[in-house]
C-alpha positions in Angstrom: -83.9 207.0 123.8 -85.3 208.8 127.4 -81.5 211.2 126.7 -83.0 211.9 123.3 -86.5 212.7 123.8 -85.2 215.1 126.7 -82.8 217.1 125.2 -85.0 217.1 121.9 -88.1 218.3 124.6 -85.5 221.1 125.9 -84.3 222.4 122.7 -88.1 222.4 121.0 -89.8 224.2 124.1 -87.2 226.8 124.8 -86.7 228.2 121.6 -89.5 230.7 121.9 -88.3 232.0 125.3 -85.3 234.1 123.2 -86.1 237.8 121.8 -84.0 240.3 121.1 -86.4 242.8 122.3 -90.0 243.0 124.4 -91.6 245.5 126.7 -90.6 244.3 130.2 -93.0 243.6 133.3 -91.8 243.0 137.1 -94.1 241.0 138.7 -94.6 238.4 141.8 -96.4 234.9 141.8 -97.2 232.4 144.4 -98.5 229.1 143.6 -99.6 226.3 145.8 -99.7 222.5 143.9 -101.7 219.8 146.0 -102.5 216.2 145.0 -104.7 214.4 147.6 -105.1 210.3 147.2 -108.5 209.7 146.9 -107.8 205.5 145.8 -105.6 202.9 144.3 -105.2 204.2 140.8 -106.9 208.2 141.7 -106.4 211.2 143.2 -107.5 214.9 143.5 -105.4 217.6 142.1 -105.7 220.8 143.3 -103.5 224.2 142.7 -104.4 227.9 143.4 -102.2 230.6 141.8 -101.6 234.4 142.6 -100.3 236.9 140.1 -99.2 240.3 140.7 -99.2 243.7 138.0 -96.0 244.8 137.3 -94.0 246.1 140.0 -96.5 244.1 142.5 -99.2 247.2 142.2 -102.3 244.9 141.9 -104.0 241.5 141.4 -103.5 240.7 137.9 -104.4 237.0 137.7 -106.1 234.7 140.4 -106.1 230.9 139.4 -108.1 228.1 140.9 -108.4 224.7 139.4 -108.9 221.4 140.3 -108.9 217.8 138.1 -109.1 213.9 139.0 -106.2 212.4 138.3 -105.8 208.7 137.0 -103.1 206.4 137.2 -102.6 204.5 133.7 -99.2 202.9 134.8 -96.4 203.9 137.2 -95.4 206.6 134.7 -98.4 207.9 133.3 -101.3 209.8 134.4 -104.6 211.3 132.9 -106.4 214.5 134.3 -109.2 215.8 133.5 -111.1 219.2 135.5 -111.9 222.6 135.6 -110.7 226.0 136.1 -111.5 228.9 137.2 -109.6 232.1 136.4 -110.1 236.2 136.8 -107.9 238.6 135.2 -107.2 242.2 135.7 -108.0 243.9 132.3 -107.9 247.5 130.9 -110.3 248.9 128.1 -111.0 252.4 127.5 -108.5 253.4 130.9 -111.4 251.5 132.9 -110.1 248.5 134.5 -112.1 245.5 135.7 -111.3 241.7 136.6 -112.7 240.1 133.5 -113.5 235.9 134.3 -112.7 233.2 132.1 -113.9 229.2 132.8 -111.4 226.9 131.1 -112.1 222.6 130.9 -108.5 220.8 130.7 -107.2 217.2 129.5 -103.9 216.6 130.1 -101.3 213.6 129.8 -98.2 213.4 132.8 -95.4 211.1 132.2 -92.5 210.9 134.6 -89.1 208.9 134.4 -85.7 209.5 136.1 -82.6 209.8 134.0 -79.8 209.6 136.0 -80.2 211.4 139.4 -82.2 213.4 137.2 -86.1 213.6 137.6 -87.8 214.4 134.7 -91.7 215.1 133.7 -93.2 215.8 130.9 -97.0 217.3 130.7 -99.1 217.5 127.3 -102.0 219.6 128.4 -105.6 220.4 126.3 -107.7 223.6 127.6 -111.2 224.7 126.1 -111.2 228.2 127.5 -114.6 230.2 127.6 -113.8 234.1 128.0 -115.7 237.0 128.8 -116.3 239.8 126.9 -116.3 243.3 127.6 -117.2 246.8 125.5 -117.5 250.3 127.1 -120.6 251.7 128.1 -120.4 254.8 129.5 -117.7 254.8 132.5 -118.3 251.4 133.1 -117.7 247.7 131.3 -120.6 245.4 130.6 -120.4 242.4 129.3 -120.4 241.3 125.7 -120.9 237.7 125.3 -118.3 234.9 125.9 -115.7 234.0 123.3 -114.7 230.2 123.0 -110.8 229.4 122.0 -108.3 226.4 122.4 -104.6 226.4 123.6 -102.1 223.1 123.6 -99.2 223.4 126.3 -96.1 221.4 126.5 -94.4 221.4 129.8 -91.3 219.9 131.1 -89.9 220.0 134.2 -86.9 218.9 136.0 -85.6 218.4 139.4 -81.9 217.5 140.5 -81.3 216.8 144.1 -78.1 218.7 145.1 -77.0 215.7 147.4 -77.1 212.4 146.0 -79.3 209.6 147.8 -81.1 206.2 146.8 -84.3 207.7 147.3 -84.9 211.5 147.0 -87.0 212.5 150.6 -85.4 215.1 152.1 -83.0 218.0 151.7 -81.8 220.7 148.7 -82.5 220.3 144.6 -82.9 222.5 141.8 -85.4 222.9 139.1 -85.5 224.0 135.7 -88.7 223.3 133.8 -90.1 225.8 129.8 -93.7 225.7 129.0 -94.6 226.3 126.1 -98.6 227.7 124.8 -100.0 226.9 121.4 -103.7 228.6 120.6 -105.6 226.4 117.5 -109.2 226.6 116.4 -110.3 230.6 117.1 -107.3 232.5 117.3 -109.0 235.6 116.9 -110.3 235.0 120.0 -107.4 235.7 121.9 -103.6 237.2 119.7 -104.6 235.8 116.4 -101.6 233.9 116.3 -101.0 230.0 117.2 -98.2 230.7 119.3 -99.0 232.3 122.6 -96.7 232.3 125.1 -93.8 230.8 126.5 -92.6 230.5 130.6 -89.1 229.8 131.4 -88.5 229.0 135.3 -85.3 228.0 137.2 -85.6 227.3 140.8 -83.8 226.3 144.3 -85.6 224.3 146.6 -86.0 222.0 150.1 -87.9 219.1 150.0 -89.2 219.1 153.5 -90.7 215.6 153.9 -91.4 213.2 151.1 -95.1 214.4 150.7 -93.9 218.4 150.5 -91.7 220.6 148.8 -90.8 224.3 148.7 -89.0 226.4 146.0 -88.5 230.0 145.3 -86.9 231.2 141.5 -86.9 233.1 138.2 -89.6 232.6 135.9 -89.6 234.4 132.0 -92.8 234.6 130.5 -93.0 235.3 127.0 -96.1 237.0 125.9 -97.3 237.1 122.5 -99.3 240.0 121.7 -101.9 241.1 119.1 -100.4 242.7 115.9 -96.4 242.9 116.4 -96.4 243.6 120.1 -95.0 241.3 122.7 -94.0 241.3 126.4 -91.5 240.1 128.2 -92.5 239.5 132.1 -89.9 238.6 134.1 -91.4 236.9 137.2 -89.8 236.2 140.8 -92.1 232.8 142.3 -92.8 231.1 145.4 -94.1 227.9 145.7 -95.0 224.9 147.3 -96.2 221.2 146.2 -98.0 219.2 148.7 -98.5 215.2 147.7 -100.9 213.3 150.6 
């Protein structure tokens, strides 16, 4: 059954990744993922996230958030937190880092199939964005719109050298997330689907408690009317467990 719901999570989430034609972007990110034990069943998830403009001109995105994590069973956690993100944005040829506020729910299971590790996240975000209208050479804000968005991540890691417990030394990754806005669409494309992100990856694990990876990423972008962009992303980075 775990072989089935895999493959059928594989096939489902990369399907949007696939166009025959987008505008293309060339940009940089760098992530940092941190998980601190705070308690038998809880910890403290942390991850900051940089985003460059195409061809690494600018900030485009800057990405804090943190959640408490709960530990149901062994292979299932709840999260629940806040984020915290500002994005580059161009109206009118005046450009300003617009913020948006976003609360998240979000369900992690993990299993191993094979030498195979293999997690799967369902994720809820109520995301509160700014506004913005042109007044005079400048952009003031207009209000905050309110929209939803359901993602569906997998991701999977394969260490390179087989061992009874995977603690140190090379793997590869390969992990598709995929975006789906509901509720007030116009708030954002006007479409359900948003976006999807494709990533493959080489990487060390360090020590037990740290890893480090550097790879591809695709990220669809779904744009309003029939307009859609096609950013192809090289990332760094690193996942800290204490």
């Amino acid at each position: 059954m775990k072989k089935v719901i895999l493959l059928l999570s594989i096939l489902l989430s990369v399907a949007g990744s696939f166009t025959a034609a987008a505008q293309s972007q060339f940009s940089g990110w760098v992530a940092s993922f941190n998980t601190f034990k705070t308690g038998k069943r809880t910890s403290l998830h942390t991850d900051i996230q940089w985003r460059s403009t195409h061809e690494i001109t600018h900030t485009q995105t800057l990405l804090v958030r943190a959640g408490l994590n709960v530990s149901l069973r062994k292979d299932l956690t709840a999260t629940a937190g806040y984020a915290f993100i500002s994005n580059r944005r161009t109206v009118s040829g005046i450009t300003e880092y617009v913020p948006e506020h976003r609360a998240w729910e979000q369900l992690l299971y993990t299993h191993k199939l094979g030498a195979l590790f293999a997690s799967h996240r369902f994720r809820v975000e109520q995301r509160f964005l700014a506004k913005r209208k042109v007044t005079g050479s400048t952009l003031q804000p207009d209000g905050t719109a309110y929209a939803n968005r359901f993602r569906y991540f997998i991701r999977n890691i394969l260490p390179l050298k087989q061992q009874p417990v995977f603690r140190e030394g090379w793997f590869a990754a390969l992990q598709n997330e995929v975006f789906l806005s509901f509720g007030n669409t116009a708030a954002v494309n006007g479409k359900t689907f948003d976006q999807n992100r494709l990533y493959v990856a080489f990487g060390y694990r360090v020590h037990p408690s740290f890893d480090i990876e550097a790879g591809y990423l695709n990220q669809y972008i779904n744009g309003s009317g029939s307009s859609f962009t096609n950013n192809h992303a090289a990332q760094v980075a690193g996942y800290l467990r204490l």
